[in-house]
N, C-alpha and C positions, 0 to 999 in steps of 0.2 A: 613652608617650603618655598614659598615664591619670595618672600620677604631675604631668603636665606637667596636665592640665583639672584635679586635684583642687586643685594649689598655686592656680591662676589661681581658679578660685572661693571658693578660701578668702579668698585677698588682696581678692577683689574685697566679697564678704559683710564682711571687717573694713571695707573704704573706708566700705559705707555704713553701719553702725552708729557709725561712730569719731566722728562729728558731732552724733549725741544727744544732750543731758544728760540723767542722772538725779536724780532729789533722793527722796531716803530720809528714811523720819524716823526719830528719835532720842528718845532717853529721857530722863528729868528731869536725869541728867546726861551727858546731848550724845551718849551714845554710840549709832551707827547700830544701828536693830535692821534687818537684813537677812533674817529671818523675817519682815516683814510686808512688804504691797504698797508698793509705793514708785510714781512718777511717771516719764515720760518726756519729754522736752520735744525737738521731734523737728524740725530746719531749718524749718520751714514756719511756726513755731509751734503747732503743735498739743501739747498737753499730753494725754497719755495714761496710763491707771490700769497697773500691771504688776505680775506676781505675783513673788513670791520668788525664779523661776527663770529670770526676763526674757522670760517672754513676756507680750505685750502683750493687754491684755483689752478687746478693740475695740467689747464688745456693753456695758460699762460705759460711766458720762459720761464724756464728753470734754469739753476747753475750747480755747478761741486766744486766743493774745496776737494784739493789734492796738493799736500803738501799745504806750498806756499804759495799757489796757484790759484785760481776760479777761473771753472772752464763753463761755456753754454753746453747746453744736453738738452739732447732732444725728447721728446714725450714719453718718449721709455724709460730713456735714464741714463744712454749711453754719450758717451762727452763728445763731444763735436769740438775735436783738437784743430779744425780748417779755420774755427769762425774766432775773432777776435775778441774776449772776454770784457 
C-alpha cells in the first residue's frame, strides 16, 4: 500500500513540474552555467527566479507574460502595470 501512494505521488509531483520551462544562462560561449540562478516560466505565465537546486525563490521579483508584454508583480501575483518591466 505504501509502495502503491509513494509511486502515485511521485507520478503526480512529475505531471505538475513537466509543464514549466526553465531558461538558464550561459556563458560567452553559450555554455549553461547551472551553478547560477536560472528562471522558471510556470503555465500561468508567471516567470520566477530559482536557485541552483530548483527551488523556486518566491520572496525575489517575479514577472508575467501577458500577451506580448512582461509585467513586475508583486509577491501575490498581481502585476504592478506603474513599475517599468
Amino acid at each position: 500500500m505504501k509502495l502503491v501512494l509513494t509511486l502515485l505521488f511521485a507520478v503526480t509531483t512529475l505531471s505538475v513540474h513537466a509543464d514549466e520551462k526553465r531558461i538558464y544562462q550561459t556563458d560567452s560561449h553559450g555554455n549553461i552555467q547551472y551553478n547560477k540562478p536560472s528562471r522558471t516560466i510556470q503555465n500561468d505565465g508567471r516567470i520566477i527566479e530559482t536557485d541552483p537546486y530548483g527551488n523556486k525563490q518566491y520572496h525575489k521579483q517575479h514577472y508575467q507574460i501577458k500577451g506580448d508584454n512582461i509585467y513586475q508583480t508583486d509577491l501575490v501575483g498581481n502585476i504592478q502595470y506603474h513599475k517599468p518591466s
